[in-house]
C-alpha positions as CSV (number, residue, x, y, z in Angstrom):
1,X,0.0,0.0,0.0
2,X,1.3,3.6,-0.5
3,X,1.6,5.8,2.4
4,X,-0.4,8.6,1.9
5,X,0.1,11.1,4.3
6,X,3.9,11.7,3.2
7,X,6.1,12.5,0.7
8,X,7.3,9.1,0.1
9,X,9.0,7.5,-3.4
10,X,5.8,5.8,-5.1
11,X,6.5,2.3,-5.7
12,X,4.8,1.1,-8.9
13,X,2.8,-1.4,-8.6
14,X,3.0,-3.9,-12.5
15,X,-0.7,-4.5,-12.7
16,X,-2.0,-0.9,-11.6
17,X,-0.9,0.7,-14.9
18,X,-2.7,4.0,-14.5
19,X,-4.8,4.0,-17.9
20,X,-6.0,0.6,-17.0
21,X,-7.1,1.4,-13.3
22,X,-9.1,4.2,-15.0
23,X,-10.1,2.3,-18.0
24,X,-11.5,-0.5,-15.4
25,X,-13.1,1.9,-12.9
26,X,-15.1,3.8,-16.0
27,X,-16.5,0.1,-16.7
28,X,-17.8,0.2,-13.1
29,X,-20.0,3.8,-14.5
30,X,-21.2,1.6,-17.6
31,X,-22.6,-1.5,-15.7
32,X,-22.0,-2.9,-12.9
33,X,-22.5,-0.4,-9.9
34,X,-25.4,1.4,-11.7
35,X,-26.9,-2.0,-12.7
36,X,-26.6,-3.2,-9.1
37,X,-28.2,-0.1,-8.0
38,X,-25.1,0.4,-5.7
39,X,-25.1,3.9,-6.5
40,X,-27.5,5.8,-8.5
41,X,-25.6,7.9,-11.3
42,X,-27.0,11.1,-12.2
43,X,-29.3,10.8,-15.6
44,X,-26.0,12.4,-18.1
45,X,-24.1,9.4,-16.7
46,X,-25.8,6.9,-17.6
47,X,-27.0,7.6,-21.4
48,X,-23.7,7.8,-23.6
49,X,-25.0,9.8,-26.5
50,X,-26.8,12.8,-24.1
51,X,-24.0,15.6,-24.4
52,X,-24.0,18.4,-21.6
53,X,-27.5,20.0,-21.8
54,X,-27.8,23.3,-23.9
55,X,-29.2,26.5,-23.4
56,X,-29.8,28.6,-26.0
57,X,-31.0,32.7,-26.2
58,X,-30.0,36.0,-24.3
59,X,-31.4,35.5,-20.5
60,X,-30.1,32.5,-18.4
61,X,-30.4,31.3,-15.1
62,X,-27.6,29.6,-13.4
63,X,-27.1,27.6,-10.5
64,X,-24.1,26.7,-9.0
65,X,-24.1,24.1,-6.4
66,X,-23.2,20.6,-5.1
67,X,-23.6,17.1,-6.6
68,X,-22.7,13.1,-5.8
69,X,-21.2,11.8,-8.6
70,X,-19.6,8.0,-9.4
71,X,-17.0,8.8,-12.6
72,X,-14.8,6.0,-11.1
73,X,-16.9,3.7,-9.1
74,X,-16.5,5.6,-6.3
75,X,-19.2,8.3,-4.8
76,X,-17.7,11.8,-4.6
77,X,-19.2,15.2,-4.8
78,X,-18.7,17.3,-7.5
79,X,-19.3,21.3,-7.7
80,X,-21.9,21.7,-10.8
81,X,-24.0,24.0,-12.7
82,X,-27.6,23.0,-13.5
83,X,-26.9,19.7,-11.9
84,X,-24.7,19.0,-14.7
85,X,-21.5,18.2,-15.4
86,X,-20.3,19.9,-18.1
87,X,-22.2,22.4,-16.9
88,X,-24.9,23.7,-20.0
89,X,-23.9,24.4,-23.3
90,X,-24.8,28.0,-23.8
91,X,-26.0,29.0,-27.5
92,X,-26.0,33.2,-27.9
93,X,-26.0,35.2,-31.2
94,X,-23.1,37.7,-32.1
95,X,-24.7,41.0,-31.5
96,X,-27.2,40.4,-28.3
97,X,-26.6,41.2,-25.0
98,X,-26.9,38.2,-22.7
99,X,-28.3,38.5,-19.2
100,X,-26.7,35.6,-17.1
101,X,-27.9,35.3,-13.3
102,X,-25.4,33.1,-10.9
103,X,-27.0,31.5,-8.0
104,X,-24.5,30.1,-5.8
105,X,-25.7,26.9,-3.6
106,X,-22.5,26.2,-2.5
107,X,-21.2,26.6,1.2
108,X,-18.1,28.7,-0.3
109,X,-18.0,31.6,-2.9
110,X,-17.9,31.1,-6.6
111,X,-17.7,32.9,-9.7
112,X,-18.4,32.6,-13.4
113,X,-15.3,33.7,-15.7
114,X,-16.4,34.1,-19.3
115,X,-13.0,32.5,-21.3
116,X,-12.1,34.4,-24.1
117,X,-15.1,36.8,-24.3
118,X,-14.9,40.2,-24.7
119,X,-16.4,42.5,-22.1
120,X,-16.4,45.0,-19.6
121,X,-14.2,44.5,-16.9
122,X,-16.5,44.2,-14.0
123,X,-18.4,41.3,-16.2
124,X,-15.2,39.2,-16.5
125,X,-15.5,37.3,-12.9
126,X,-12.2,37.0,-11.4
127,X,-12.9,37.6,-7.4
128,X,-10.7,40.7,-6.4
129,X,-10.0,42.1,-9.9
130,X,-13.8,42.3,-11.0
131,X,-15.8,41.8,-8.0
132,X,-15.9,40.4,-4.9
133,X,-17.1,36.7,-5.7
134,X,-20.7,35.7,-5.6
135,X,-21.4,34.6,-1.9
136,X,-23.0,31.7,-0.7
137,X,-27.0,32.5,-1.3
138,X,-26.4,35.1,-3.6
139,X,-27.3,35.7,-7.2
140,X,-24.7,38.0,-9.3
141,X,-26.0,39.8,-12.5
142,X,-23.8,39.4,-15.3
143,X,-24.8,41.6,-18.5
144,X,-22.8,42.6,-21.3
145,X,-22.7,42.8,-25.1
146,X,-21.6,39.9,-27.5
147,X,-19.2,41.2,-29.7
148,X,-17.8,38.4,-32.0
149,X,-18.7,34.6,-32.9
150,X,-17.1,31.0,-32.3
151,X,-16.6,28.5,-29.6
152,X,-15.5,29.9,-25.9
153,X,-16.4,28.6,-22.7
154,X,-16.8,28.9,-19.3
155,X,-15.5,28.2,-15.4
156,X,-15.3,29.0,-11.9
157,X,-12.1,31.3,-11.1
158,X,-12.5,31.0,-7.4
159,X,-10.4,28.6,-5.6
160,X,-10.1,24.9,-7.1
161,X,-13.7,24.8,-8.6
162,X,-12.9,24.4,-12.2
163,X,-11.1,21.3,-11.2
164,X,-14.2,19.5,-9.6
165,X,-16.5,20.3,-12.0
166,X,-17.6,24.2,-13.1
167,X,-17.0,24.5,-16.6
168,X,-19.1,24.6,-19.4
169,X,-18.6,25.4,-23.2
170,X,-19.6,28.9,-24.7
171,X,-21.2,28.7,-28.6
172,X,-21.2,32.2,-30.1
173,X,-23.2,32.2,-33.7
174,X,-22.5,34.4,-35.9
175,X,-24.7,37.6,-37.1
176,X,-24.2,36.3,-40.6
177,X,-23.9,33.2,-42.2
178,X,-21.3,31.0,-41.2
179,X,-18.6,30.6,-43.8
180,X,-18.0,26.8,-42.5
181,X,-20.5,24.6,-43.6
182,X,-21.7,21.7,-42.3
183,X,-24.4,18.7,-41.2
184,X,-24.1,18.2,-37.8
185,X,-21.9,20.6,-34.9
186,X,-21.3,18.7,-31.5
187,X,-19.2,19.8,-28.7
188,X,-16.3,18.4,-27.0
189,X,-15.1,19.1,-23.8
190,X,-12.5,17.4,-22.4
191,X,-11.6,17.7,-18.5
192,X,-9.6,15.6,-15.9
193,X,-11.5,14.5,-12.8
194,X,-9.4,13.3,-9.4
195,X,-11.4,11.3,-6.7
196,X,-9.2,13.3,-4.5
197,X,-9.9,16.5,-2.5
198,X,-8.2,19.0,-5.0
199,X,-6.4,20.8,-2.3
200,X,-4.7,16.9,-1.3
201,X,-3.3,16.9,-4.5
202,X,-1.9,20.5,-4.3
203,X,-0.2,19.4,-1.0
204,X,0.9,16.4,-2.1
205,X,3.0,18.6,-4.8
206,X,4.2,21.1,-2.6
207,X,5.9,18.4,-0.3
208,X,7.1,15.9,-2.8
209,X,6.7,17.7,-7.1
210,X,7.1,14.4,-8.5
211,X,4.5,12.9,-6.8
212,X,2.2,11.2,-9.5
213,X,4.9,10.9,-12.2
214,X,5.1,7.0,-12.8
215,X,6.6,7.5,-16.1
216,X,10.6,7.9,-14.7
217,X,13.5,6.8,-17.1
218,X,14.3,2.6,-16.4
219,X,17.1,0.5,-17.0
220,X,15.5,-1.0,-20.2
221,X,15.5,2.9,-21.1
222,X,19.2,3.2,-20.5
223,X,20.0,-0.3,-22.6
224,X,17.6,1.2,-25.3
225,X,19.5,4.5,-25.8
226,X,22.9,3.1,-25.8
227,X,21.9,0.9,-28.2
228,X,20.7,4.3,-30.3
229,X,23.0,6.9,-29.1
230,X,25.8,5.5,-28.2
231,X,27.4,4.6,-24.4
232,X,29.6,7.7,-24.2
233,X,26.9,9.9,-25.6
234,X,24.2,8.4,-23.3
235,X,26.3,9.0,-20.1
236,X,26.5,12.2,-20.9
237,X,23.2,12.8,-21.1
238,X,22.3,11.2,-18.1
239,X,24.6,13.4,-16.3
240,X,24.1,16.6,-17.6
241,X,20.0,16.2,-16.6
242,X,21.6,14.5,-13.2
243,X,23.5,17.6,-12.3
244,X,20.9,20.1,-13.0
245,X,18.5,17.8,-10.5
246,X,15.8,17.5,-13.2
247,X,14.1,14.9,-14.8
248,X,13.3,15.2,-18.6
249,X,10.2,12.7,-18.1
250,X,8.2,15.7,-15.9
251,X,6.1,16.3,-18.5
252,X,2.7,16.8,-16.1
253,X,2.2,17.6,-12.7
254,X,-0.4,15.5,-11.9
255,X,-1.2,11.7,-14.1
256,X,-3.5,9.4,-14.7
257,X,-2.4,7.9,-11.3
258,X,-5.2,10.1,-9.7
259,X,-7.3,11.4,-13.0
260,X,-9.6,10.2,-15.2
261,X,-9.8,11.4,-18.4
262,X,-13.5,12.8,-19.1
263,X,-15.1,13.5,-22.6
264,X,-18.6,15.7,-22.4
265,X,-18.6,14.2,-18.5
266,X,-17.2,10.8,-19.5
267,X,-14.9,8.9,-19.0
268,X,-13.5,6.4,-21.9
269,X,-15.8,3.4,-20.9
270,X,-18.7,5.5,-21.0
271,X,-18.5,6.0,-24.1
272,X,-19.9,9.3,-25.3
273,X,-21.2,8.8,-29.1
274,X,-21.6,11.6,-31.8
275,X,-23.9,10.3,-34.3
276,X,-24.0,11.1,-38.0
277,X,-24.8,9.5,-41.8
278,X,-22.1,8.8,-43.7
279,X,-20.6,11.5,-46.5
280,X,-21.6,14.3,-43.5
281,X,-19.5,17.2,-42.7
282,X,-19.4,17.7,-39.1
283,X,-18.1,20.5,-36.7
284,X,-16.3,19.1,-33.7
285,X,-15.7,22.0,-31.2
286,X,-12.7,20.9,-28.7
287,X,-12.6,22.5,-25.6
288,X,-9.8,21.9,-23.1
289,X,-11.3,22.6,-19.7
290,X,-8.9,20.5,-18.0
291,X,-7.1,22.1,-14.7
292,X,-3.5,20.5,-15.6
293,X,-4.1,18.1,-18.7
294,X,-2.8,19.1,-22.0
295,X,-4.5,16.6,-24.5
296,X,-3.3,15.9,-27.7
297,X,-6.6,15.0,-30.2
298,X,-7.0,12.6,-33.3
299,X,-9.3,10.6,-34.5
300,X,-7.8,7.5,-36.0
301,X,-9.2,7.1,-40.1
302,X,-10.1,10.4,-40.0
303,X,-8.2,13.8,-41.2
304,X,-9.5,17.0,-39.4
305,X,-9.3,20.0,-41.1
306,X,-8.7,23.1,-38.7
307,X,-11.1,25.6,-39.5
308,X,-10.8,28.0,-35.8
309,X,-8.3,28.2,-32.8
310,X,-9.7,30.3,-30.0
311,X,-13.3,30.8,-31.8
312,X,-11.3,32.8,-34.2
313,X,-11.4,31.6,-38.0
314,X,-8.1,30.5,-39.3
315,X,-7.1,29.6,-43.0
316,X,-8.4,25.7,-43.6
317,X,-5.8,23.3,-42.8
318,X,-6.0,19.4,-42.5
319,X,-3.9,17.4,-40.0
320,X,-4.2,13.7,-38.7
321,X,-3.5,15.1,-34.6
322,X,-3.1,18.4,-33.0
323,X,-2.4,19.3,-29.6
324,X,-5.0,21.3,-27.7
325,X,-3.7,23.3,-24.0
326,X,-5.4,23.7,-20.9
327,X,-7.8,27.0,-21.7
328,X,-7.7,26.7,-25.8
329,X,-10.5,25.8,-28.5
330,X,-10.0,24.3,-31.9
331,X,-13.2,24.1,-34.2
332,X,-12.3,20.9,-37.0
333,X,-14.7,19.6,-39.8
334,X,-14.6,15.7,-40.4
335,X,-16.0,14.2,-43.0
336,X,-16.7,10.0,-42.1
337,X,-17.0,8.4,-45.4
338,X,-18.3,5.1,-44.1
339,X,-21.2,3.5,-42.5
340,X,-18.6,2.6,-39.4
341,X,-17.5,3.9,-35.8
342,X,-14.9,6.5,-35.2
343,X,-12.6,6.6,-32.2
344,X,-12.2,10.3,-30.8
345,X,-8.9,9.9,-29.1
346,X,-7.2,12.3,-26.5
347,X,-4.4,11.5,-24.5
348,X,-2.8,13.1,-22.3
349,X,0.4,14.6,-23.1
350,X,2.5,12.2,-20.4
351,X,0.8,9.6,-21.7
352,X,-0.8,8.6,-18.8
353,X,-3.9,8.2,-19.7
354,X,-6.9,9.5,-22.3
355,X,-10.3,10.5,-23.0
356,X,-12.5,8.3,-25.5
357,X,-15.2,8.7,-27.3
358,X,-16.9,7.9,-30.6
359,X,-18.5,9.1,-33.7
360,X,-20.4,6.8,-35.4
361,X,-23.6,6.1,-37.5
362,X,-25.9,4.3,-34.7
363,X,-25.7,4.0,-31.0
364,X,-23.8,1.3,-29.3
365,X,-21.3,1.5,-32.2
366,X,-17.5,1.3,-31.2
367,X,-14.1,1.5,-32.9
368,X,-11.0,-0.1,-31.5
369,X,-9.4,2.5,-29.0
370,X,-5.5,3.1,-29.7
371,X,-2.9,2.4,-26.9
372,X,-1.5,5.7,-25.6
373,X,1.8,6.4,-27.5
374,X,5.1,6.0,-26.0
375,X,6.0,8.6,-23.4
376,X,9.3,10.5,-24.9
377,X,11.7,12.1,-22.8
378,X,12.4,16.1,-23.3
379,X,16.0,16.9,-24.9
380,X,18.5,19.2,-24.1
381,X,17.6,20.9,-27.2
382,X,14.0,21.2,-26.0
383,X,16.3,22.7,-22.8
384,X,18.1,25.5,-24.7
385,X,21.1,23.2,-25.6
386,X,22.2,20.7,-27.8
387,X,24.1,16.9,-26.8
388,X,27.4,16.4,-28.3
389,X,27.2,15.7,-32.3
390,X,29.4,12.7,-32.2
391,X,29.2,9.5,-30.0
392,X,31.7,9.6,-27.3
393,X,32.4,13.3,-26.8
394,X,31.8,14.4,-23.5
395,X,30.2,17.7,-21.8
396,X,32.4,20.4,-20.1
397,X,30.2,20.1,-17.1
398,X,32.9,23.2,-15.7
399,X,30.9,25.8,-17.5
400,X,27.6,24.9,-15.9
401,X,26.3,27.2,-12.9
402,X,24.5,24.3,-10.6
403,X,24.6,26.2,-7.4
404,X,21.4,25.9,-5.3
405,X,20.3,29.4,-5.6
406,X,21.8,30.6,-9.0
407,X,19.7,27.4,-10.4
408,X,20.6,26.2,-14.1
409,X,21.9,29.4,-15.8
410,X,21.7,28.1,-19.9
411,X,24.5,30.9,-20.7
412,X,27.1,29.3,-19.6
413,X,26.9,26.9,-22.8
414,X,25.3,29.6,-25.1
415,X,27.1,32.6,-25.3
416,X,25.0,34.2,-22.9
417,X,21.7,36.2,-23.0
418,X,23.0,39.2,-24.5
419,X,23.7,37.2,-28.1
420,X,20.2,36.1,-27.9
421,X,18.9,38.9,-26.7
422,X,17.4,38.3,-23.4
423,X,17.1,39.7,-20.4
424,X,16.9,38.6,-16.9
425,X,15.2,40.3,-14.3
426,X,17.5,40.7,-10.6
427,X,14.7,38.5,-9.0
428,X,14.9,35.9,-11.4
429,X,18.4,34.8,-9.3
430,X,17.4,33.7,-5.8
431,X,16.0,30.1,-4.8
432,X,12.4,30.8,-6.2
433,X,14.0,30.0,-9.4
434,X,15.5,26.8,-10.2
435,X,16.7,27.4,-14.1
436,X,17.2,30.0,-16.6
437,X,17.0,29.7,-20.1
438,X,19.0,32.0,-22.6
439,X,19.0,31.0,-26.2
440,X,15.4,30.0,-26.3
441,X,13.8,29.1,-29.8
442,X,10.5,30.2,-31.2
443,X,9.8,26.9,-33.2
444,X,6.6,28.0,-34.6
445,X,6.6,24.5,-36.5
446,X,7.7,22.4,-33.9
447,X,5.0,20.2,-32.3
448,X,6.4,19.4,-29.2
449,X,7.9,16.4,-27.2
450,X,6.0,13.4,-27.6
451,X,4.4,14.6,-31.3
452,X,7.8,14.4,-33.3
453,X,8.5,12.3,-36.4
454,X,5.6,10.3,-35.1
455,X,4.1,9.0,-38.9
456,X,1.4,11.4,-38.2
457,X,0.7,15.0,-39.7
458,X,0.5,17.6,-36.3
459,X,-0.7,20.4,-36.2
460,X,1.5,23.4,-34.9
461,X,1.4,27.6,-34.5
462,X,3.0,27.2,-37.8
463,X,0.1,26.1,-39.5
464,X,-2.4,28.6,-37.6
465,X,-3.1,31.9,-40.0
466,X,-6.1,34.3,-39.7
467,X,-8.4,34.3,-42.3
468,X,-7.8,38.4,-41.7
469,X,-4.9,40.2,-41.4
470,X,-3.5,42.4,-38.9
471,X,-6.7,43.8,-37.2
472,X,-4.7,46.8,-35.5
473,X,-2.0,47.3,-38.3
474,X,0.2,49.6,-36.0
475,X,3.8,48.7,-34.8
476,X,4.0,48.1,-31.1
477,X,5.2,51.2,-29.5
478,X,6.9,49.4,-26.4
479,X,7.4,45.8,-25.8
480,X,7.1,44.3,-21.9
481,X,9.4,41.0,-21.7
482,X,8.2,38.4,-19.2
483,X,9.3,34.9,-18.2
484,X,7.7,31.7,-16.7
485,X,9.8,30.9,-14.3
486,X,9.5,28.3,-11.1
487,X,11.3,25.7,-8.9
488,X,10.3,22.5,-9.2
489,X,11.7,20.7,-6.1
490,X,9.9,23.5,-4.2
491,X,6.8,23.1,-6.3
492,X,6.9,27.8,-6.9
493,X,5.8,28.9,-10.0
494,X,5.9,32.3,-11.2
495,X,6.9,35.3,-13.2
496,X,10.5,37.3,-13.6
497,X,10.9,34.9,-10.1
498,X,8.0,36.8,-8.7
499,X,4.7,35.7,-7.9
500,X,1.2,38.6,-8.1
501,X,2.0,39.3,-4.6
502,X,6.0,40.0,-4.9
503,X,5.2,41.8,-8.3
504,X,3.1,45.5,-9.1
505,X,0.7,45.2,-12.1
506,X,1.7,46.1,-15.6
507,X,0.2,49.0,-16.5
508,X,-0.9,49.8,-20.3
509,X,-2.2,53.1,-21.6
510,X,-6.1,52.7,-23.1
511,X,-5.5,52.7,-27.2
512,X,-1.9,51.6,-27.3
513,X,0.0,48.8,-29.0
514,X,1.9,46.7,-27.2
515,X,4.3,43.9,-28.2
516,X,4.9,41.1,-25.5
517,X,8.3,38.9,-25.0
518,X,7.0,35.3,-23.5
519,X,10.1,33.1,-22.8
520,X,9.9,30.0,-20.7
521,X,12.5,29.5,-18.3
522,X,11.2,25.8,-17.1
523,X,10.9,22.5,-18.5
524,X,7.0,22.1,-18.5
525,X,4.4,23.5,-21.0
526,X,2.0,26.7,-19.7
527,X,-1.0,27.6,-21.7
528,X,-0.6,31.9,-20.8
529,X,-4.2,33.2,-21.4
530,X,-4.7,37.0,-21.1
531,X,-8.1,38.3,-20.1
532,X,-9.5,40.8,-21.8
533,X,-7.8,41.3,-25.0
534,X,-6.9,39.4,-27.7
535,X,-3.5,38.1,-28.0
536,X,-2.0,38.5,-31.2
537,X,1.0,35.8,-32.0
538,X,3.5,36.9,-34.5
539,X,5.7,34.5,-36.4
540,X,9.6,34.5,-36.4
541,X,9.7,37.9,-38.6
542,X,7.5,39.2,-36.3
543,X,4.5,39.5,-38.4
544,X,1.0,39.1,-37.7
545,X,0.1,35.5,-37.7
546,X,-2.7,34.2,-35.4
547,X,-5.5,35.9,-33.0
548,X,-5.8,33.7,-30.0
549,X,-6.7,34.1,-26.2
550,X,-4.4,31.4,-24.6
551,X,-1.3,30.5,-26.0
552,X,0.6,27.7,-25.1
553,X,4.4,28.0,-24.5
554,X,6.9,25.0,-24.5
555,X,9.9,24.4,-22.1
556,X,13.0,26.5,-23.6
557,X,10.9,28.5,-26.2
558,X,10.6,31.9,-26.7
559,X,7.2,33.3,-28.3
560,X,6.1,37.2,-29.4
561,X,2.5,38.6,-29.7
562,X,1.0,41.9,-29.4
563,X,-1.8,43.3,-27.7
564,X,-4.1,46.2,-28.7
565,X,-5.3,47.8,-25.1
566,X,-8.8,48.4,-26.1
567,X,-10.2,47.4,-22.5
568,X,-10.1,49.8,-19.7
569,X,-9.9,48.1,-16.2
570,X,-8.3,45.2,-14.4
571,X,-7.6,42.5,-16.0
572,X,-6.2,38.8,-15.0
573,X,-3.3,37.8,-17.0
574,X,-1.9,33.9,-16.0
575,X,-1.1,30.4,-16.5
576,X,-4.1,28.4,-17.2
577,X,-2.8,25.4,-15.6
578,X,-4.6,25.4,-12.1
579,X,-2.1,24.8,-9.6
580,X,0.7,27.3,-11.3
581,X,-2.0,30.1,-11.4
582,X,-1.7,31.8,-8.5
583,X,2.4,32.0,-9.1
584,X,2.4,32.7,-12.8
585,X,-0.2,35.3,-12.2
586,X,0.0,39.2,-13.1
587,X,-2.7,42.2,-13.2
588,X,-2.7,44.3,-16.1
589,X,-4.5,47.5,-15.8
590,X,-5.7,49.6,-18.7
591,X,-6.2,53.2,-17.9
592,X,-5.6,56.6,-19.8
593,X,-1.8,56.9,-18.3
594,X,-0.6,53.5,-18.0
595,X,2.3,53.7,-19.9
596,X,3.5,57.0,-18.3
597,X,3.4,54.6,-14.6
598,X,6.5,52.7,-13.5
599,X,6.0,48.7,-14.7
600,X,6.8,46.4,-12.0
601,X,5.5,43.1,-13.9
602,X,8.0,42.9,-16.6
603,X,11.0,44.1,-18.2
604,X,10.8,47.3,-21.2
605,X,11.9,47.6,-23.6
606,X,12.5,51.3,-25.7
């Protein structure tokens, strides 16, 4: 048995492969314990082709409150809208103005945060930026505009709520036709769910960072590479991530040892079904509402062609797999040729599990469901740094800083920061901050660790281009360079070294154009969303590329965008993984003489 109450070393157990535990305990949700009548499942649980219940118009009503659930075979209470979990599908029109009333039946304050939806400041629901949270028995009045089309969504941004169960997916239409075409249009929403308390699992983190990573390097790992790479060359490796105390297999914080994978509500054995007739086009709208999962999607005998990322339209483009961030959308048309079942397939991105469902022409249809890829290690290239070109040469270990508090200062091997132009705040050197990256790479067509040279075609920012072109057209007048920083072993996250508290807001003048530097100075992916604004990601010549809301930045890269500051007020700007927010958090406020104020949340630049 593992000891729970300590930070101990997990030992794995051969038959409690984590995908397979969940696999097994979403069988329980499919038959046996609601077929027993062990435990009555909630009505969405039980039918596989029910998707979360929709809403459509300009005036809802809302209720936020508790509910048992069994997603694992086990009873829990979830926190819910409507009773349901996703919470409702919301349909509005592009050009209303909603009316949304909040009723919160919890014990605790909530709060509604409309993701990626422009309006004013004191609509956008972040509890001590907006407003004060909606209190336990009261109703909040949300009202505002809607000012563009395409798939959004919804979620709690007050304490670990999101993670047990307050999200729900946003469906904009637009004033006109829509240029996309098609049959059917279902939504997707993927999530994680934990049978543990969410604040356990933070704990567990704090004391011990690697707590549910199962997927460490083996032995038969070390025979392997040799046999690739070489004996020298493989040493080398080995020690170079040995001396900077890292461990290139932490690719999630928390794993399929503790989640299960959900699709619409599901989990795999459930079984959620899309029906169509063959020779259909159909929308699929992907949500990622998970709290630390970053899913990559495909659909195996199917291309998707990418028609929106972030509700925004972007230039048609057909891929076999992309990879979808906590906080971002991606709207793709399939076309199933044949009268036969369709595996929607998203695993996680440490391959420790995935969420299943299916397309297919009649209910109870299902296709074969792949095995999770291979879990691939991060490089040192992914690091900032390249291994030795030949087998046998050796690292001058000499150059590298490994001192406790300087952390892992990539300069030393790279010519510095100055040759690649970046800077580093003073606060960025002190324990908080375990590693420092200095040549990062933009790698715009890269699709990450684990989606390489895998026989399949990826998706990547490269590939993602407005259908419009530069909606503001002006050059930035200043540009604001900020980095994700942390220290793993102490489980710290945040920005420049500093976390919201440490840091004063970064203040932007109403009507200017400003040009952000993003550079990741850790080995983990952050989806950065910014409330508010869009965020507008240039490509290596630093033109106008892609509007998004949440973009997603890889260990060791460096990414630009620009932001018009159209929206007066206070706004959140922060990693959208759950348990690095409130580290990798900043304030931006937006008032007539912002840029005239000192900047405390980031480095200028002229």
């Amino acid at each position: 048995m593992r000891d729970t109450k300590g930070p101990v070393a997990p030992v794995r157990n051969p038959i409690a492969d984590p995908a397979r535990r969940r696999f097994v305990r979403g069988l329980a949700l499919g038959g046996v314990t609601a077929g027993l009548g062990l435990w009555r499942n909630p009505a969405w649980a039980l039918n596989a082709q029910a998707s979360p219940e929709i809403l459509r118009g300009t005036d809802f009503d809302l209720r936020i409150g508790a509910l048992p659930v069994n997603l694992t075979g086990r009873q829990r209470l979830a926190t819910v809208v409507n009773d349901s979990l996703p919470a409702p599908t919301l349909y509005w029109r592009e050009g209303d103005t909603v009316t949304l009333r909040v009723s919160n039946r919890l014990a605790e304050a909530s709060s509604i945060h409309w993701h990626g939806v422009l309006l004013p400041a004191a609509m956008d629901g972040v509890p001590g930026l907006s407003f004060n949270g909606i209190e336990p028995g009261e109703t909040h009045v949300y009202r505002f505009p809607v000012r563009q089309a395409g798939t959004y969504w919804y979620h709690s941004h007050s304490g670990l709520q999101e993670q047990t169960g307050v999200y729900g997916a946003i469906v904009i239409e637009p004033r006109t036709p829509d240029p996309v075409a098609s049959d059917r249009d279902y939504v997707v929403v993927l999530s994680d769910w934990t049978d543990e308390n969410p604040a356990r699992v933070a704990a567990k983190l704090k004391k011990q960072s690697d707590y549910y990573n199962f997927g460490k390097r083996t032995v038969g790992d070390f025979v392997r590479d040799v046999r690739r790479d070489g004996f020298f060359a493989t040493v080398a490796e080995r020690r170079m991530w040995g001396d900077m105390r890292m461990n290139p297999m932490d690719l999630a914080d928390v794993s399929g040892y503790t989640y299960t994978y959900l699709m619409n509500g599901k989990p795999p054995a459930a079984n959620w079904t899309g029906i169509f007739s063959p020779g259909e086009r159909i929308r699929l709208r992907f949500v990622n509402a998970g709290a630390m999962t970053i899913f990559d999607v495909r659909i195996p005998g199917l291309q998707m062609t990418v028609v929106a990322s972030d509700g925004q339209p972007v230039k048609p483009v057909t891929v076999d797999e992309f990879r979808l961030s906590a906080g971002e959308t991606c709207d793709v048309i399939v076309t199933p040729g044949q009268d036969q079942a369709y595996t929607l397939f998203a695993q996680s991105m440490d391959r420790s599990g995935f969420a299943a469902g299916t397309l297919a022409p009649r209910a109870g249809m299902r296709a074969v469901v792949p095995v999770p890829d291979r879990r691939v290690p991060l490089t040192m290239a992914d690091m900032g740094h390249a291994m030795p070109a030949a087998a046998g040469s050796e690292v001058d270990h000499s150059k590298m800083d490994h001192s406790a508090h300087a952390g892992h200062d990539m300069s030393a091997m790279q010519g510095g920061a100055a040759t690649a132009g970046i800077r580093h705040a003073p606060t960025e050197f002190g324990p908080a901050v375990d590693m420092r990256v200095d040549q990062p790479s933009t790698r715009l067509d890269d699709p990450g660790v684990g989606l390489r040279d895998n026989g399949r075609r990826v998706l990547t920012y490269a590939d993602l281009e407005s259908t419009f072109g530069d909606p503001d057209g002006r050059e930035p007048g200043r540009t604001i360079e900020l980095h994700v920083t942390g220290n793993m072993e102490r489980y710290r996250w945040s920005f420049n070294g500093q976390t919201m508290g440490e840091a004063g807001p970064i203040r932007l003048t109403y009507g200017e154009r400003v040009r952000f530097v993003l550079v990741n100075d850790t080995m983990m992916d952050h989806p950065i969303h910014l409330h508010g604004m869009w965020s507008d990601l240039e490509d290596e010549a630093g033109r106008f590329k892609v509007r998004k809301h949440t973009i997603n930045i890889r260990a060791g890269q460096k990414l630009v965008f620009r932001v018009t500051a159209d929206a007066f007020g206070r706004w959140a700007f922060h990693c959208h993984l759950a348990l690095h927010m409130a580290g990798i958090f900043r304030v931006v406020i937006v008032d007539r003489d912002g840029a005239d104020a000192s900047d405390h949340g980031g480095h200028q630049h002229g």
